[in-house]
Backbone as a chain_set.jsonl record, in Angstrom:
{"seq": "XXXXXXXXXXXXXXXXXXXXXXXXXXXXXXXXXXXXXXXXXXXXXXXXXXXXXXXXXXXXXXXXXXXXXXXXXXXXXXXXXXXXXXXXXXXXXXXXXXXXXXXXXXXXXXXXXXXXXXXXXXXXXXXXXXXXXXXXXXXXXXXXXXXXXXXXXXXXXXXXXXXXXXXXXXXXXXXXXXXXXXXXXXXXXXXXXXXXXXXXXXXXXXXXXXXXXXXXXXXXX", "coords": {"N": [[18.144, 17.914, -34.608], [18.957, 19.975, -32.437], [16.175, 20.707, -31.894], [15.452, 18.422, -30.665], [17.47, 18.556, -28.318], [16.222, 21.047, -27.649], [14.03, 20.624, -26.521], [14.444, 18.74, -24.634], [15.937, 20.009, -22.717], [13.632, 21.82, -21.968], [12.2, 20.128, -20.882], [13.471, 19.023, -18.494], [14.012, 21.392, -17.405], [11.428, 22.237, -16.92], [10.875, 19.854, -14.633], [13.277, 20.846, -12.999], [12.175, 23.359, -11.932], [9.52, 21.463, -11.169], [9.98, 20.266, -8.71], [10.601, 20.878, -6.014], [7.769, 21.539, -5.249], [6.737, 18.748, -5.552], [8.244, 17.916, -3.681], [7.575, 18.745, -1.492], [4.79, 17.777, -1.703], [4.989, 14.862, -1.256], [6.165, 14.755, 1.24], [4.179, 15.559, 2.702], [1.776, 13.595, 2.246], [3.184, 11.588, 3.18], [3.375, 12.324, 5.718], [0.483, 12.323, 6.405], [-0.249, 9.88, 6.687], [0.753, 8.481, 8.644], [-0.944, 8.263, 11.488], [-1.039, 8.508, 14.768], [-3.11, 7.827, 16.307], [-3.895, 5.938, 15.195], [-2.052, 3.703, 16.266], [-1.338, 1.665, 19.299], [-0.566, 1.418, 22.241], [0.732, -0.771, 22.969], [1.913, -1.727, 20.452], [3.741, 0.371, 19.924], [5.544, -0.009, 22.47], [6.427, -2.674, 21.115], [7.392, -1.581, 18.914], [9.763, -0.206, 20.051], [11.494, -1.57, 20.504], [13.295, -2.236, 18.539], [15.399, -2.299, 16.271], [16.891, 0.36, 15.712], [18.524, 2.656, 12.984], [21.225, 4.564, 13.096], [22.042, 7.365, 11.634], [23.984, 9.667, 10.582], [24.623, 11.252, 8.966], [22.217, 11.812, 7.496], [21.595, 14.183, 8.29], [21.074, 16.377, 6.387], [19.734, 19.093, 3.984], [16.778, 18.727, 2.521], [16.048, 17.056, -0.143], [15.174, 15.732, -3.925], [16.727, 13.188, -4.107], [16.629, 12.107, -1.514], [14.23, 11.793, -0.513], [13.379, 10.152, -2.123], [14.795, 8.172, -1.694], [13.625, 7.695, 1.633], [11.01, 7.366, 0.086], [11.103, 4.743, -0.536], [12.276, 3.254, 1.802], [11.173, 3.571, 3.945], [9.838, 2.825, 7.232], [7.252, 1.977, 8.822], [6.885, 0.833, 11.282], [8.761, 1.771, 12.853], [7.823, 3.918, 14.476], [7.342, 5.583, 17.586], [6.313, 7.263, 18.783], [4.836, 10.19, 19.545], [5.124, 13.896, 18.763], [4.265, 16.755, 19.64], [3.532, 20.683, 19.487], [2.367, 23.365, 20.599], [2.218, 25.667, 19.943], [3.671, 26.261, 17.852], [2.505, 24.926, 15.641], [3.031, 22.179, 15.305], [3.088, 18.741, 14.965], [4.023, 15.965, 14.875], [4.899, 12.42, 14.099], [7.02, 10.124, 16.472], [9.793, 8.895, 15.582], [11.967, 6.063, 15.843], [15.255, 5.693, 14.982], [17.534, 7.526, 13.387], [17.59, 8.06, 10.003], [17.006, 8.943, 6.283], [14.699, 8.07, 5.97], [13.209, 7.987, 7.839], [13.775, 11.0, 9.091], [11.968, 12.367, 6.716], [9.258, 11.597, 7.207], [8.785, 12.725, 10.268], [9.805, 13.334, 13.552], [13.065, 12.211, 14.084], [14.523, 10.132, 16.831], [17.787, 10.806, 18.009], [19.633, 8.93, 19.253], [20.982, 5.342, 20.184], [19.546, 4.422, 22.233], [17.826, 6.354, 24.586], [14.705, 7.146, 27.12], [11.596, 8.312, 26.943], [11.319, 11.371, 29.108], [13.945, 11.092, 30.967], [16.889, 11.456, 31.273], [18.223, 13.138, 27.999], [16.285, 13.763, 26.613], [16.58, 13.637, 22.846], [15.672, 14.482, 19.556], [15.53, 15.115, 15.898], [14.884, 16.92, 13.327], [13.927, 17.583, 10.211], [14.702, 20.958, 8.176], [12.676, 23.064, 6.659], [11.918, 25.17, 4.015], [9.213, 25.616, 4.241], [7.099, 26.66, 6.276], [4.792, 25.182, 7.585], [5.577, 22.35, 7.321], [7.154, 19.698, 8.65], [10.302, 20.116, 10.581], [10.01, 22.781, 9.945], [9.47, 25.556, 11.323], [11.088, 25.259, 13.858], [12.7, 27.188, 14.198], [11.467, 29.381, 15.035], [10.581, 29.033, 17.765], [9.923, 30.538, 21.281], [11.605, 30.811, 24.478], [9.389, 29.522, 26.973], [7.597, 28.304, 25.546], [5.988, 25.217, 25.34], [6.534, 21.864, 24.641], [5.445, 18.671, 23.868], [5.409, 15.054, 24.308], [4.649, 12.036, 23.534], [4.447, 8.233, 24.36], [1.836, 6.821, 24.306], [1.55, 5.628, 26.983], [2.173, 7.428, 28.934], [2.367, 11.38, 29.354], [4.531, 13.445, 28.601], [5.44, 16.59, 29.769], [7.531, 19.348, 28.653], [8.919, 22.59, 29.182], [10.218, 24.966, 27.057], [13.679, 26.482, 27.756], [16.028, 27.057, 26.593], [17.956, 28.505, 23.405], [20.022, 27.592, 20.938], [23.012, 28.09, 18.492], [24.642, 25.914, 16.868], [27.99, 24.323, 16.346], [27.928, 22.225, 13.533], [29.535, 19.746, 14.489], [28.942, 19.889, 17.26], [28.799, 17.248, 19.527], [28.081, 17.023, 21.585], [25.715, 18.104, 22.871], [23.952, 16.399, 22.585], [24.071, 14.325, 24.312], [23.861, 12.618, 27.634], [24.791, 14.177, 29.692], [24.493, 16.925, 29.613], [21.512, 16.742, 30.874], [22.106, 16.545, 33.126], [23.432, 18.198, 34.637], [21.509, 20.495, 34.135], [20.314, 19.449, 36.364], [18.12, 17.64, 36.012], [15.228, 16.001, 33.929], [15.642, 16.254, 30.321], [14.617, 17.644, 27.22], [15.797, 18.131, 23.601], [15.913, 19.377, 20.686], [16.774, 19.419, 17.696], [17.83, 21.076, 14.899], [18.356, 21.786, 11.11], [20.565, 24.701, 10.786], [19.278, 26.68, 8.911], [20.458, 25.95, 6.61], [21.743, 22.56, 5.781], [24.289, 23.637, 4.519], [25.532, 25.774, 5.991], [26.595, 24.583, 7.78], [26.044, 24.654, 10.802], [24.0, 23.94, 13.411], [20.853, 24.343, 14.64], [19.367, 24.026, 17.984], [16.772, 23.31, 20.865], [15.916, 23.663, 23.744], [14.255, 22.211, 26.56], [12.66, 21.747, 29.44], [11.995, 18.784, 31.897], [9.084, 19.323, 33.253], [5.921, 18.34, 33.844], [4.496, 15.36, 33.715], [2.223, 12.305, 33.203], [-0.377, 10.416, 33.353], [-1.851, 8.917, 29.81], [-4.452, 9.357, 28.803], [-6.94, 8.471, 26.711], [-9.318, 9.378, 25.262], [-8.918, 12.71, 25.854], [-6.116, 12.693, 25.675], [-4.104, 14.425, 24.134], [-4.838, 16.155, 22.278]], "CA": [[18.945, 17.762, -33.379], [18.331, 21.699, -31.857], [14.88, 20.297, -31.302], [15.635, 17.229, -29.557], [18.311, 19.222, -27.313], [15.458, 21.881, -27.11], [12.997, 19.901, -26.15], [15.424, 18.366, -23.269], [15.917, 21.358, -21.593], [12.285, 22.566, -21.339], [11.794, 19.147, -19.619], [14.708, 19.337, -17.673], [13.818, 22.875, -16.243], [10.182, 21.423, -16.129], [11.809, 19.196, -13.501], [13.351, 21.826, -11.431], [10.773, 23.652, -10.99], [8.7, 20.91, -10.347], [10.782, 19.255, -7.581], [10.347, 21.593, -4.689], [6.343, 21.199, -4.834], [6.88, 17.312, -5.693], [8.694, 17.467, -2.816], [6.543, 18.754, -0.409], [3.737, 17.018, -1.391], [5.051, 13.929, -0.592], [6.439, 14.398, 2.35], [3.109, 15.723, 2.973], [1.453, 12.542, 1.733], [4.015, 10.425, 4.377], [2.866, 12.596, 7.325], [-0.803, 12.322, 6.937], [-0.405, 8.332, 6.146], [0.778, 8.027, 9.956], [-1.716, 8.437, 12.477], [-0.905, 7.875, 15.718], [-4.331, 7.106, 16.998], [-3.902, 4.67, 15.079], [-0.685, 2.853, 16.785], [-1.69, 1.514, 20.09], [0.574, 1.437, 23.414], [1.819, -2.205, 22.689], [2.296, -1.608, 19.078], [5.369, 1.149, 20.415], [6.819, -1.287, 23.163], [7.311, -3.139, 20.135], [8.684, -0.832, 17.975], [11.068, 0.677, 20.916], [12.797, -2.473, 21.101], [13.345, -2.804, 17.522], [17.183, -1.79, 15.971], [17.454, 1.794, 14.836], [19.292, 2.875, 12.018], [21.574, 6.078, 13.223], [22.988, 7.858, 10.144], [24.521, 11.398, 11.328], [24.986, 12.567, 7.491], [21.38, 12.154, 6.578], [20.607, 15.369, 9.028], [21.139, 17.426, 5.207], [18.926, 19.623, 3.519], [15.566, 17.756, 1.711], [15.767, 16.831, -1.883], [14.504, 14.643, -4.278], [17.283, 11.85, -3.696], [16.456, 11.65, 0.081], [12.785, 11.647, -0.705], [12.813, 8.9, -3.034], [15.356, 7.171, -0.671], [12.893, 7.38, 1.979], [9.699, 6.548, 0.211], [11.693, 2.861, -1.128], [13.053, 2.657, 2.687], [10.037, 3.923, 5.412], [9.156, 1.747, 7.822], [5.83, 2.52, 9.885], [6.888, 0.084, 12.215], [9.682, 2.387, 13.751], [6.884, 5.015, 15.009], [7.715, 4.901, 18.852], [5.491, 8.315, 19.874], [4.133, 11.668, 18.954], [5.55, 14.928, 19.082], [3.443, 18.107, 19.618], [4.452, 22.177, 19.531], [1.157, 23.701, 20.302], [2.925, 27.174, 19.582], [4.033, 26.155, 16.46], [0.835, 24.05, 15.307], [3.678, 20.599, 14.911], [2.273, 17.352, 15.148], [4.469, 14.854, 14.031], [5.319, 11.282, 15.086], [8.898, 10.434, 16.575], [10.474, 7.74, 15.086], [13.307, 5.112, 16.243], [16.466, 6.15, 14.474], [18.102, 9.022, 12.16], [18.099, 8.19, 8.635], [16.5, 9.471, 5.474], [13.252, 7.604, 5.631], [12.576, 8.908, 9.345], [13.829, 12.321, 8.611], [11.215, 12.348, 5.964], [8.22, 12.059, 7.455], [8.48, 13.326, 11.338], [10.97, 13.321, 14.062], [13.877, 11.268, 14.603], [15.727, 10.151, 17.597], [19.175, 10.775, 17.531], [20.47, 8.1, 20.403], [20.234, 4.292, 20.533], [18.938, 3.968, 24.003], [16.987, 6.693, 25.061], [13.83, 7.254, 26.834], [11.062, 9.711, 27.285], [11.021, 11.912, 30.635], [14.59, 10.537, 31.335], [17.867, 11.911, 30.726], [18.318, 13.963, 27.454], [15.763, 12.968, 25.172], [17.005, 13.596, 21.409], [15.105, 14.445, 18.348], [15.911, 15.824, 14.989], [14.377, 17.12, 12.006], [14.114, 18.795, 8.576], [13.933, 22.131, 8.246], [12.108, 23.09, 5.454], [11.07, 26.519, 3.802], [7.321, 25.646, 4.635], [7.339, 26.561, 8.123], [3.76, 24.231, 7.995], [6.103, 21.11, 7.334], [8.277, 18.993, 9.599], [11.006, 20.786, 11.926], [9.966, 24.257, 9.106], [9.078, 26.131, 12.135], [11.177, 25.479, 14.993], [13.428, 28.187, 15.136], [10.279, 30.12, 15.56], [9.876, 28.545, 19.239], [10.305, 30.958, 21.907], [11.247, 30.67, 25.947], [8.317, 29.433, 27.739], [6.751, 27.322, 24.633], [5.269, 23.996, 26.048], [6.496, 20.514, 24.11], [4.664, 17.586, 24.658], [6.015, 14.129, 23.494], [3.747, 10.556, 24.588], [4.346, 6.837, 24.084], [0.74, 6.228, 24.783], [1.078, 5.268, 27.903], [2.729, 8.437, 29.475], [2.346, 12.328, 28.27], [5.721, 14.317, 29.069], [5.244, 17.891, 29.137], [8.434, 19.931, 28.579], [9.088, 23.702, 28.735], [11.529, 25.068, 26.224], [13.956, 27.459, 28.42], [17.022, 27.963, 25.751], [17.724, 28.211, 22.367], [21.339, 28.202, 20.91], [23.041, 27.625, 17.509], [26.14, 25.632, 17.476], [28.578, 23.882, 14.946], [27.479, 20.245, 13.242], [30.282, 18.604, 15.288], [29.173, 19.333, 18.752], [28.165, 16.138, 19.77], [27.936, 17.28, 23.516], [24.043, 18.546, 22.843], [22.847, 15.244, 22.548], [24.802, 13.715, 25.336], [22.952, 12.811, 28.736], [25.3, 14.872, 30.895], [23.376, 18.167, 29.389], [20.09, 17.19, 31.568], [22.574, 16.388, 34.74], [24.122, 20.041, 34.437], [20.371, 20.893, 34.37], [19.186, 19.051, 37.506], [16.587, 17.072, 35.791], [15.228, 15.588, 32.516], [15.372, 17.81, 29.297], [14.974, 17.319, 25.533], [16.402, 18.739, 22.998], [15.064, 19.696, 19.368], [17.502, 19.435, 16.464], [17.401, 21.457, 13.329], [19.908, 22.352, 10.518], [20.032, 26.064, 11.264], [18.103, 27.209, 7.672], [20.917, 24.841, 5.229], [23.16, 22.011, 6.497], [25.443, 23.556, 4.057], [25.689, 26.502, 7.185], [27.641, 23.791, 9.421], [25.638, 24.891, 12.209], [22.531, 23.369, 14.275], [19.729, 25.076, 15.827], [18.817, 23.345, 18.71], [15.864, 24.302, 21.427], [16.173, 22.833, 24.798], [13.406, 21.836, 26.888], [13.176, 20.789, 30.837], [10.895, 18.277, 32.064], [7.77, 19.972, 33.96], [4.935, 17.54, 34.324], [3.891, 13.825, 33.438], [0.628, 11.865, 33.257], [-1.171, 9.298, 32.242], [-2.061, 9.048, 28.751], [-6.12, 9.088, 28.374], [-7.563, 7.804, 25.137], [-10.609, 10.635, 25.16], [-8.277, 14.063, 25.354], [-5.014, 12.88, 25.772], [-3.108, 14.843, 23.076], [-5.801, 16.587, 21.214]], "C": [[18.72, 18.925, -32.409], [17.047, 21.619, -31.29], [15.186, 19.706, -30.272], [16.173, 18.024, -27.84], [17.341, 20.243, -26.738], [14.526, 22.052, -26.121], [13.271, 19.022, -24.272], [15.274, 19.197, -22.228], [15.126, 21.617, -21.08], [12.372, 21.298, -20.532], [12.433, 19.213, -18.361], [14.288, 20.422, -16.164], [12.181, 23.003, -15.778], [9.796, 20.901, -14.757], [12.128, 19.893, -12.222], [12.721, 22.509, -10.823], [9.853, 23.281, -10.257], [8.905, 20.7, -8.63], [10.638, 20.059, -6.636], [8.726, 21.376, -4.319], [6.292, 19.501, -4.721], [6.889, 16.842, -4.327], [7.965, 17.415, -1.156], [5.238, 18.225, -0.274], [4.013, 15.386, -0.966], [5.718, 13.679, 0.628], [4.81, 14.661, 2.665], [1.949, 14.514, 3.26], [2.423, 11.435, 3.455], [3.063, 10.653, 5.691], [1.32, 12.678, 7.212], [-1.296, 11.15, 7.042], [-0.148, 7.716, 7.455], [0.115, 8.732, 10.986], [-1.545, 7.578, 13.661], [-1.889, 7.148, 16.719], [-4.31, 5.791, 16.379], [-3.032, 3.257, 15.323], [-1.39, 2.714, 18.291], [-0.219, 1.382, 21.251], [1.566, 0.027, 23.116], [2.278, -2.208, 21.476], [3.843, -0.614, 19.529], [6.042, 0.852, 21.166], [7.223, -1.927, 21.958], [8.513, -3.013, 19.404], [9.603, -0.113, 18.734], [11.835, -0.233, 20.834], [13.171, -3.382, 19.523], [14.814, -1.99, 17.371], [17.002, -0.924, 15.402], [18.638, 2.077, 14.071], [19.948, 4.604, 12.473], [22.679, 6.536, 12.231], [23.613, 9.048, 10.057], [24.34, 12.086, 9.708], [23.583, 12.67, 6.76], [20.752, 13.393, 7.197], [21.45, 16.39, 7.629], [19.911, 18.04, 4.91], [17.952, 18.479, 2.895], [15.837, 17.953, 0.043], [15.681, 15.75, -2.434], [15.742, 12.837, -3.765], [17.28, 10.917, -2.412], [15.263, 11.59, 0.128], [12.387, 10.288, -1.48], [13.622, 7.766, -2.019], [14.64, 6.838, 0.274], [11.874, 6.734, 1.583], [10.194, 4.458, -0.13], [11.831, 2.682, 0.763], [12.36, 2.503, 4.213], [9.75, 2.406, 5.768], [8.155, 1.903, 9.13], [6.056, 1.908, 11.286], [8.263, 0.514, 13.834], [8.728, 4.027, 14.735], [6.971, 4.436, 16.793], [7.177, 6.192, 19.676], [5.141, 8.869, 18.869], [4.916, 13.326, 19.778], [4.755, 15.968, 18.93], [4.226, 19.528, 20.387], [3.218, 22.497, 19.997], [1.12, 25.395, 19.663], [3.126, 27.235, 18.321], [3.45, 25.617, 15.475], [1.623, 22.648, 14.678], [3.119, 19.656, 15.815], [3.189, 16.419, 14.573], [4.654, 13.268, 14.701], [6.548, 10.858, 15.201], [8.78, 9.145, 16.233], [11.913, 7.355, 15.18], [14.533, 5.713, 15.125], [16.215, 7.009, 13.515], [18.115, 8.107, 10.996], [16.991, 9.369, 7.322], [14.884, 9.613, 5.514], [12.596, 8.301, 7.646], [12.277, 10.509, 9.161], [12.67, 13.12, 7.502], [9.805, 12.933, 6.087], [7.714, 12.675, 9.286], [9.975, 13.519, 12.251], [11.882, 12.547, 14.567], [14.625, 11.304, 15.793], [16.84, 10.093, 17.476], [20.032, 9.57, 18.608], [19.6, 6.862, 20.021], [19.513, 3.7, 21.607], [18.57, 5.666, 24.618], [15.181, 6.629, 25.119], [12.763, 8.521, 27.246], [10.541, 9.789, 28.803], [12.378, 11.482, 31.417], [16.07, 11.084, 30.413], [17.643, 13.044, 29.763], [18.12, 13.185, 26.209], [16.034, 14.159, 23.965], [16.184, 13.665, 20.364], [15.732, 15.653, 17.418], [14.688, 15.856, 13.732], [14.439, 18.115, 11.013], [13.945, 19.977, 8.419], [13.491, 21.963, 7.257], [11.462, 24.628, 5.769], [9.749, 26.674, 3.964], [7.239, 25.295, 5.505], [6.129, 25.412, 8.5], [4.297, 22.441, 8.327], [7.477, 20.466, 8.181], [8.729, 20.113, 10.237], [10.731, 22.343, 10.838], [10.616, 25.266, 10.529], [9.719, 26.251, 13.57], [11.777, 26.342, 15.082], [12.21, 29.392, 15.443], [10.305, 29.655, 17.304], [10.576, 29.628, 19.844], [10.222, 30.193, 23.509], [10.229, 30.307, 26.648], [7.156, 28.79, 26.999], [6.753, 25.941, 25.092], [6.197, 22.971, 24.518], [6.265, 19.129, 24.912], [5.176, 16.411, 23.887], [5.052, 13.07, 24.717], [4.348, 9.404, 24.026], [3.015, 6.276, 24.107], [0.299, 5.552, 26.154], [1.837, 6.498, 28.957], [2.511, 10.279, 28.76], [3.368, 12.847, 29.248], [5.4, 15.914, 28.696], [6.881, 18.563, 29.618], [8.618, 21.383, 28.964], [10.488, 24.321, 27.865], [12.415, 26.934, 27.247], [15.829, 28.196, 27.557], [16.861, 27.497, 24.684], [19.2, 28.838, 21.849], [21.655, 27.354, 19.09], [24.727, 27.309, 17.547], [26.541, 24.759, 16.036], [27.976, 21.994, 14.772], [28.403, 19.083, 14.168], [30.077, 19.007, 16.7], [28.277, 18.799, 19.518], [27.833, 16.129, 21.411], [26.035, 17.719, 23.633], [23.32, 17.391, 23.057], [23.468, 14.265, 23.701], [23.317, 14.012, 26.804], [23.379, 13.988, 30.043], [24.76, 16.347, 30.714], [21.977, 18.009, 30.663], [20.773, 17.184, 32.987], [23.211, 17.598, 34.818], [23.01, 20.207, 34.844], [19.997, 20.624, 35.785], [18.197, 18.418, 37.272], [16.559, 16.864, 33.929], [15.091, 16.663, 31.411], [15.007, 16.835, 27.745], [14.999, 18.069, 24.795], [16.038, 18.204, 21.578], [16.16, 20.163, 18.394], [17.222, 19.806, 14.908], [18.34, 22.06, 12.515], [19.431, 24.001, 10.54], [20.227, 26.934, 9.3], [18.723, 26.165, 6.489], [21.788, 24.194, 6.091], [24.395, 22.638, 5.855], [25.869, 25.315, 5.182], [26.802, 26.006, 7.616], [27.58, 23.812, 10.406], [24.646, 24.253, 12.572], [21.879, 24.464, 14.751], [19.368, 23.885, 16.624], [17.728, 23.779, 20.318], [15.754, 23.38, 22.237], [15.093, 22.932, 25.876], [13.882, 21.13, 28.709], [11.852, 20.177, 30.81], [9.977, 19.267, 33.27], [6.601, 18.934, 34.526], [4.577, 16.443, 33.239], [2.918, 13.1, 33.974], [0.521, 10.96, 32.936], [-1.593, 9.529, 31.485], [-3.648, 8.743, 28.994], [-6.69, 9.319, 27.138], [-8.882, 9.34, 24.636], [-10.088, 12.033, 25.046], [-7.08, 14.246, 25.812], [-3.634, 13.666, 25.145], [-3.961, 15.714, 22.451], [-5.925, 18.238, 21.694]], "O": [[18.144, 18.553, -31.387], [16.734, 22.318, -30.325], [15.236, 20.185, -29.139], [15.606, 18.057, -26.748], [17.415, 20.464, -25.529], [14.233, 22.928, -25.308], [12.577, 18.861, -23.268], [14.659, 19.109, -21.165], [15.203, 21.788, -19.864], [12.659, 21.485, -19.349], [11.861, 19.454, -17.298], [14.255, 20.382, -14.934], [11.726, 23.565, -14.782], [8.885, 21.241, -14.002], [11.707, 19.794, -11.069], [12.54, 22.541, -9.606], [9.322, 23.834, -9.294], [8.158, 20.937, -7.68], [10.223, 19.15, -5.917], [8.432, 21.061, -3.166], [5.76, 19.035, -3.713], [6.195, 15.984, -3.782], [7.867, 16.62, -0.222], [4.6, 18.144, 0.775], [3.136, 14.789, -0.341], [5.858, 12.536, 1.063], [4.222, 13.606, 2.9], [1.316, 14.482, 4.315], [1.965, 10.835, 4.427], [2.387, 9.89, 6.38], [0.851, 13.247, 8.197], [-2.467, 10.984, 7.383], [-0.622, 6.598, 7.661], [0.589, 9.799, 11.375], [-1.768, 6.369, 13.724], [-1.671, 6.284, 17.568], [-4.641, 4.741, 16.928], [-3.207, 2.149, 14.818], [-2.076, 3.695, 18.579], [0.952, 1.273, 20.886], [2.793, -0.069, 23.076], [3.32, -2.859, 21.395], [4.95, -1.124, 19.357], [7.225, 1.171, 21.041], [8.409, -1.785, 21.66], [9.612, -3.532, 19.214], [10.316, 0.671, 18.109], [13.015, 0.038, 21.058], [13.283, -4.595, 19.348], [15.246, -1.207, 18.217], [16.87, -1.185, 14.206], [19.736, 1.738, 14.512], [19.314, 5.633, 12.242], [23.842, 6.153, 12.11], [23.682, 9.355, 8.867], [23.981, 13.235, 9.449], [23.472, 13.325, 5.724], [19.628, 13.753, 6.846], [22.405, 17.092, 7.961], [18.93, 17.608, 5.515], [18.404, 17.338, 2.796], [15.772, 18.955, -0.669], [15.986, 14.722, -1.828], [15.396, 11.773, -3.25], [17.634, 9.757, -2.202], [14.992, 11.159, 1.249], [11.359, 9.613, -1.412], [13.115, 6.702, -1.663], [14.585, 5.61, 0.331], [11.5, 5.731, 2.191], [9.617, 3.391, 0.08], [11.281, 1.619, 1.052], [12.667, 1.81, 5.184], [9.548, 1.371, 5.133], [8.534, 1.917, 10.302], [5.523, 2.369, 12.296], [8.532, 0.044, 14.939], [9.244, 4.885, 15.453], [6.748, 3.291, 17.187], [7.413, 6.334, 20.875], [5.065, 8.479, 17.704], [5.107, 13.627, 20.956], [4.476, 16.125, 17.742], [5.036, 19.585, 21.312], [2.577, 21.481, 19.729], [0.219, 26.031, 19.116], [2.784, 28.215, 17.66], [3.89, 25.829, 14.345], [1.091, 22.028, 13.756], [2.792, 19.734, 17.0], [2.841, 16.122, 13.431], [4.491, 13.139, 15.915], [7.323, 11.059, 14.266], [7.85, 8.392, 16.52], [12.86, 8.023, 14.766], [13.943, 6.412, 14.301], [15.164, 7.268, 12.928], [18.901, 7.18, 11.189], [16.405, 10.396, 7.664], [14.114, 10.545, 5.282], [11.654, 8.914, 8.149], [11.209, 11.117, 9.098], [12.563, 14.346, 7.506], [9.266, 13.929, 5.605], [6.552, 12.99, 9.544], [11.049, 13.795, 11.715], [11.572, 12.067, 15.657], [15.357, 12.272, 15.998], [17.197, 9.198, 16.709], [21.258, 9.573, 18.5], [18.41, 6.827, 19.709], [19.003, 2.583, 21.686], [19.542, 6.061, 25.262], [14.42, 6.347, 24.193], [13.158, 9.546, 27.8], [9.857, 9.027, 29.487], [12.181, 11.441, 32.631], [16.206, 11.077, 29.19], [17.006, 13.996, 30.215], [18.766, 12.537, 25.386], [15.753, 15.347, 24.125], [15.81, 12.516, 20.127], [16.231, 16.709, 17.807], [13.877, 14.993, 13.398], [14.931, 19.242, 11.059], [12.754, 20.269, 8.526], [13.676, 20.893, 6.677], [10.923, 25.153, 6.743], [9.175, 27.756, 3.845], [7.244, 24.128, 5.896], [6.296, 24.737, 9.515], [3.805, 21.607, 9.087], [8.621, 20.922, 8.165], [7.969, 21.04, 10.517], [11.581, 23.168, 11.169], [11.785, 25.598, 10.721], [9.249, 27.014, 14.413], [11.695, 26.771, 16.233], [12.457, 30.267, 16.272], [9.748, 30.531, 17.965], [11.663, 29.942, 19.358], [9.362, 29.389, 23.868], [10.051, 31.316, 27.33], [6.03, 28.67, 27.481], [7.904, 25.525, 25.22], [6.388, 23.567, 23.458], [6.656, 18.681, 25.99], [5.431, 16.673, 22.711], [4.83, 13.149, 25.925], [4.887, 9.672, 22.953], [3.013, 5.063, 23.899], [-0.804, 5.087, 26.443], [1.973, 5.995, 30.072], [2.521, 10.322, 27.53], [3.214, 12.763, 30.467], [5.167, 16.339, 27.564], [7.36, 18.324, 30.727], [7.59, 21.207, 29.618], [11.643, 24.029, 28.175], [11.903, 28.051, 27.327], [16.485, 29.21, 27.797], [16.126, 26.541, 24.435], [19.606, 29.976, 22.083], [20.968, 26.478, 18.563], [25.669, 27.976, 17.974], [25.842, 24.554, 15.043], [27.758, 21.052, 15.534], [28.076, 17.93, 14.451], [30.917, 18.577, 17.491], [27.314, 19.328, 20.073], [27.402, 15.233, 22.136], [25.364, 17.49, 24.639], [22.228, 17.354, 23.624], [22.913, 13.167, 23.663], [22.432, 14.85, 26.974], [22.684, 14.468, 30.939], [24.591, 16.978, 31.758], [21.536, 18.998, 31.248], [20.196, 17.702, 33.942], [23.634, 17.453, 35.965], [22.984, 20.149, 36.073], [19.395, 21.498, 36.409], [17.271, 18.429, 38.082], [17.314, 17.263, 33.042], [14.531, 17.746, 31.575], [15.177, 15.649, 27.463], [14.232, 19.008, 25.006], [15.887, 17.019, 21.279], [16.395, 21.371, 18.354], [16.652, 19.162, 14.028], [19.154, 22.831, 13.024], [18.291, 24.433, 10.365], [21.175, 27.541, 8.801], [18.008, 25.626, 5.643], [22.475, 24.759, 6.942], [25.491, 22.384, 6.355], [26.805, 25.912, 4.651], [27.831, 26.644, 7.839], [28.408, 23.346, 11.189], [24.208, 23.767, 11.53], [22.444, 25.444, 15.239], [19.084, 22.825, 16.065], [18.17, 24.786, 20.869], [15.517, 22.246, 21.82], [15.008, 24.12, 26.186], [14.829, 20.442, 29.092], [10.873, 20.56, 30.169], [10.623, 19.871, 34.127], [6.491, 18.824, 35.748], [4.408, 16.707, 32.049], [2.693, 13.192, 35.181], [1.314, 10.461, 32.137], [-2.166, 10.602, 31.678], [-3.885, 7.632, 29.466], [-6.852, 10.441, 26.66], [-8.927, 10.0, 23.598], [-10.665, 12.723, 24.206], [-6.672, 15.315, 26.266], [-2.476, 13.55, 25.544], [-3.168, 16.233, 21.665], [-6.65, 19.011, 21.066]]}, "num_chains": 1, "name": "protein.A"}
């Protein structure tokens, strides 16, 4: 019996150890499985006008139960842009509503009806201790760091001009009347500020600057 029970444990603590690399390799695995070159402009009219799932409590820390919840729950078909840092070397693709399986592998919108270059576009994501993965890295962004967000048929360029850390309930950040205070379109970059179990947000606020046409040859690259 001392065996058996012995034998448990090592697995057990096998386990925990594992689960932090586990974990990052499959998110890892998610985000290299969506390529946005490979989504075309009508493929994301599609998916914009599809029903988002907005879940406020899955903006928690990453662990295996929200990892496995995602990989059962992803749906490729909610990919509705691309998000680029060039400061921060993020690449991810934004995806139609907050839940687990978004949160997972790039950045989620937090509103059912926004759009990009217009009001107070919304995204959230994971921090994570590997500044290389998902939102790791944003509180790294400083003042005067460029974000670029496309649909494929538009490229929005941003500049990020604050950066503030505020409590999980204030739902006024993601509100449109933030870019009309401003004078103009903004978006705003959602991250649990290092653990949701904090109770705070980091969030990194962005005005609009300049918009384009999207060109297939070095539109994003």
């Amino acid at each position: 019996m001392k065996k058996i029970v012995a034998t448990i444990l090592i697995i057990i603590g096998i386990i925990l150890i594992l689960t932090p690399f586990l974990t990052e390799q499959i998110i890892k695995y998610y985000n290299k499985n969506i390529s946005i070159d490979e989504i075309s402009m009508e493929n994301i009219e599609a998916n914009d006008k599809l029903e988002g799932e907005f879940d406020f409590s899955s903006v928690e820390d990453v662990d295996i139960r929200s990892i496995i919840s995602g990989t059962m729950n992803f749906d490729k078909n909610l990919v509705v842009g691309v998000l680029i840092i060039p400061d921060l070397n993020i690449n991810l693709p934004i995806l139609k509503g907050l839940n687990d399986s978004n949160l997972m592998v790039g950045a989620a919108t937090m509103k059912p009806e926004q759009s990009m270059g217009e009001g107070n576009y919304t995204l959230a994501g994971h921090h994570m201790k590997n500044k290389e993965l998902l939102f790791g890295s944003l509180m790294d962004i400083q003042v005067g760091s460029k974000v670029i967000i496309s649909d494929k048929k538009n490229i929005y360029e941003y500049k990020i001009y604050d950066t503030v850390v505020v409590p999980d309930t204030a739902m006024d950040m993601i509100e449109d009347e933030k870019a009309e205070k401003k004078g103009k379109p903004i978006i705003s970059l959602m991250t649990c500020y290092h653990s949701s179990r904090t109770g705070k947000r980091f969030f990194a606020l962005g005005e609009l600057v300049n918009k384009y046409p999207f060109e297939d040859n070095n539109a994003i690259n």
